[in-house]
C-alpha positions, 0 to 999 in steps of 0.5 A: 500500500501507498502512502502519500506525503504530507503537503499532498494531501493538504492540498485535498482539504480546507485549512479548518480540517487538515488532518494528522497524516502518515508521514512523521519525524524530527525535533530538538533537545532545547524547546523553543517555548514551553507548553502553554497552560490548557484551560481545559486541563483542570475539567479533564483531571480525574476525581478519585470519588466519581463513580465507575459506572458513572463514568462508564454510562457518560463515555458510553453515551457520548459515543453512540451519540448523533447529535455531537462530533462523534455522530458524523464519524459512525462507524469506530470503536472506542477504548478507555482504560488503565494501566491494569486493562480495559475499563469501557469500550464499545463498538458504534455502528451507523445507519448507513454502513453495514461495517462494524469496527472491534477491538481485533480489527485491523487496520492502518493506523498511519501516524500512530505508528510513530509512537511505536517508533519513538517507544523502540527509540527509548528502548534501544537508547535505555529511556534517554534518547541522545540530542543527536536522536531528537531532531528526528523525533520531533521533526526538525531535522530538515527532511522533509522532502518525502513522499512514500514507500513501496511495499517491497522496499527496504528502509534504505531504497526508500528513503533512496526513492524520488525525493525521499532522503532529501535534506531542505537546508532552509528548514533544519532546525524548524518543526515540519511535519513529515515521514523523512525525518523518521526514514533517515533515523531509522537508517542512522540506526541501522535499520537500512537493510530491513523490509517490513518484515524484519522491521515488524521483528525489530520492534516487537523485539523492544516494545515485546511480542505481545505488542503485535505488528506488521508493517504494509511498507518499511515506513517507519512513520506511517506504514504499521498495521495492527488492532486496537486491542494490540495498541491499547496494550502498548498504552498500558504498558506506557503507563505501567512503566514496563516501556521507558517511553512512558517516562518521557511523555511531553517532554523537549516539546517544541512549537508547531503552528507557524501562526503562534510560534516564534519566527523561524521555529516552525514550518508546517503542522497537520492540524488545523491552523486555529489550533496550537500544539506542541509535538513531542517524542514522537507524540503530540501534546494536546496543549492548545491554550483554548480547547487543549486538555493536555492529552498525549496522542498520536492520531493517524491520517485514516483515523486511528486515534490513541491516546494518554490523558495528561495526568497518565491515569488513562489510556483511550483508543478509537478507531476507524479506517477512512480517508481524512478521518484524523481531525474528526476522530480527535474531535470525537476522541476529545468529548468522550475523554471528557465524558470519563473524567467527568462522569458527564455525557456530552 
């Protein structure tokens, strides 16, 4: 399967719905800024003494309904827990497709997979990425020339391929959203030869077999297909601490909207321009100063859209497989977040 650049599929859609795609990497180890306070952190928090069921009942309805950002996505499915397990899930069908999305269903998950990457990343580096590591996981490498891999590549032939491995000089040091920065890490880690089998073999070897995937093309920022029960279990074991990159959610944040950040520090973000996260290792920081609720996520262009909340209590999956579908997805993904910290429908 093919997987188109960034900046291609930007074109296709209005600035106020770009979406998160399947491309990805680079960053630094100085943050141009720090994340900005979230009004909407202290609603999200959660409350020891809230009911369970609750909790459950408010997730539940906030999903199935029809009436909020979570109506017009029918059909996904829907995961929330912890560290020990599944909590509350459901799988939403619609009215007008017979598809119905499980907890075993797999899919692409496009930008999802580059939290697996950077999760390997930690491993491999014993939860202390070097300084040389994080231009490339959190985007600021200056690769950002890259268009897609082909099934039957190695990790080298493509970033060899077209315009793949090209460095734009006039963007190093600046956060564009792209797959290169990741392709050419990958490489420097000597991953080169690999295929997509070998890749898949790689990571599990660090993140565990049970975190079980494979890869459509040797991509290391967008080529992943897996379930949601197989993501929600590397979330749990972020935040169990069984994976170093649990201990390094948001940190060395870097500003990626070219609106409010600092001149010269960003280039391109996918997210809509109204909005102001920051990016990560290899993960975003759901900040914005307006709407933000400070969540750790890692939507994918088709829609896959894990995530963390920001006082590490909780994980939440949903997932789905249509084009465009990453915004819409955080949208919905946002209100039953909320939902289960407050106990609320919404």
């Amino acid at each position: 399967m093919q997987y188109y650049s960034t900046r291609l599929l930007s074109l296709l859609i209005s600035p106020a719905f770009l979406l998160i795609t399947a491309c990805g990497g680079g960053g630094d180890d100085v943050a141009p800024d720090a994340a900005p306070a979230h009004s909407d952190a202290s609603a999200l928090s959660t409350t020891a003494g809230t009911d369970l069921t609750a909790r459950i009942a408010a997730a539940t309805a906030t999903a199935q309904s029809s009436t909020n950002a979570c109506g017009p996505i029918h059909p996904f499915y829907w995961e929330i827990g912890d560290r020990n397990g599944k909590q509350a899930s459901g799988s939403v069908n619609s009215s007008t497709s017979s598809m119905t999305i499980s907890s075993t269903t797999s899919m692409s998950i496009a930008s999802a997979s580059k939290w697996l990457y950077g999760a390997y990343v930690a491993q491999k580096r014993s939860g202390m990425p070097s300084a040389a590591d994080l231009p490339y996981l959190s985007m600021r490498s200056g690769y950002t020339n890259f268009g897609s891999c082909q099934t039957g590549q190695t990790v080298d032939s493509c970033l060899a391929y077209g315009s793949n491995g090209v460095v734009d000089a006039s963007t190093v040091g600046e956060f564009d959203y792209g797959g290169g920065h990741m392709q050419k890490h990958a490489s420097l880690m000597g991953m080169g030869a690999m295929n997509s089998k070998a890749l898949a073999t790689e990571l599990m070897g660090q993140l565990g077999t049970d975190v079980k995937i494979g890869y459509g093309s040797p991509q290391l920022a967008g080529g992943v297909y897996t379930s949601s029960d197989v993501y929600a279990r590397f979330l749990r074991k972020l935040l169990g601490g069984q994976l170093l990159m649990g201990g390094l959610l948001g940190q060395s944040p870097v500003c990626t909207n070219k609106l409010s950040c600092p001149s010269g520090t960003a280039v391109y973000a996918p997210i809509p321009p109204n909005e102001s996260w920051h990016y990560s290792i290899a993960h975003w920081v759901e900040d914005d100063p307006v709407v933000g609720d400070g969540a750790f996520s890692s939507p994918g262009a088709l829609g896959f859209y894990p995530w963390i909340d920001a006082t590490r209590s909780y994980y939440g999956v949903l997932a789905r497989s249509v084009p465009l579908g990453a915004f819409d997805s955080v949208q919905c993904g946002r209100l039953i977040r909320k939902a289960w910290a407050t106990a609320t429908a919404y």
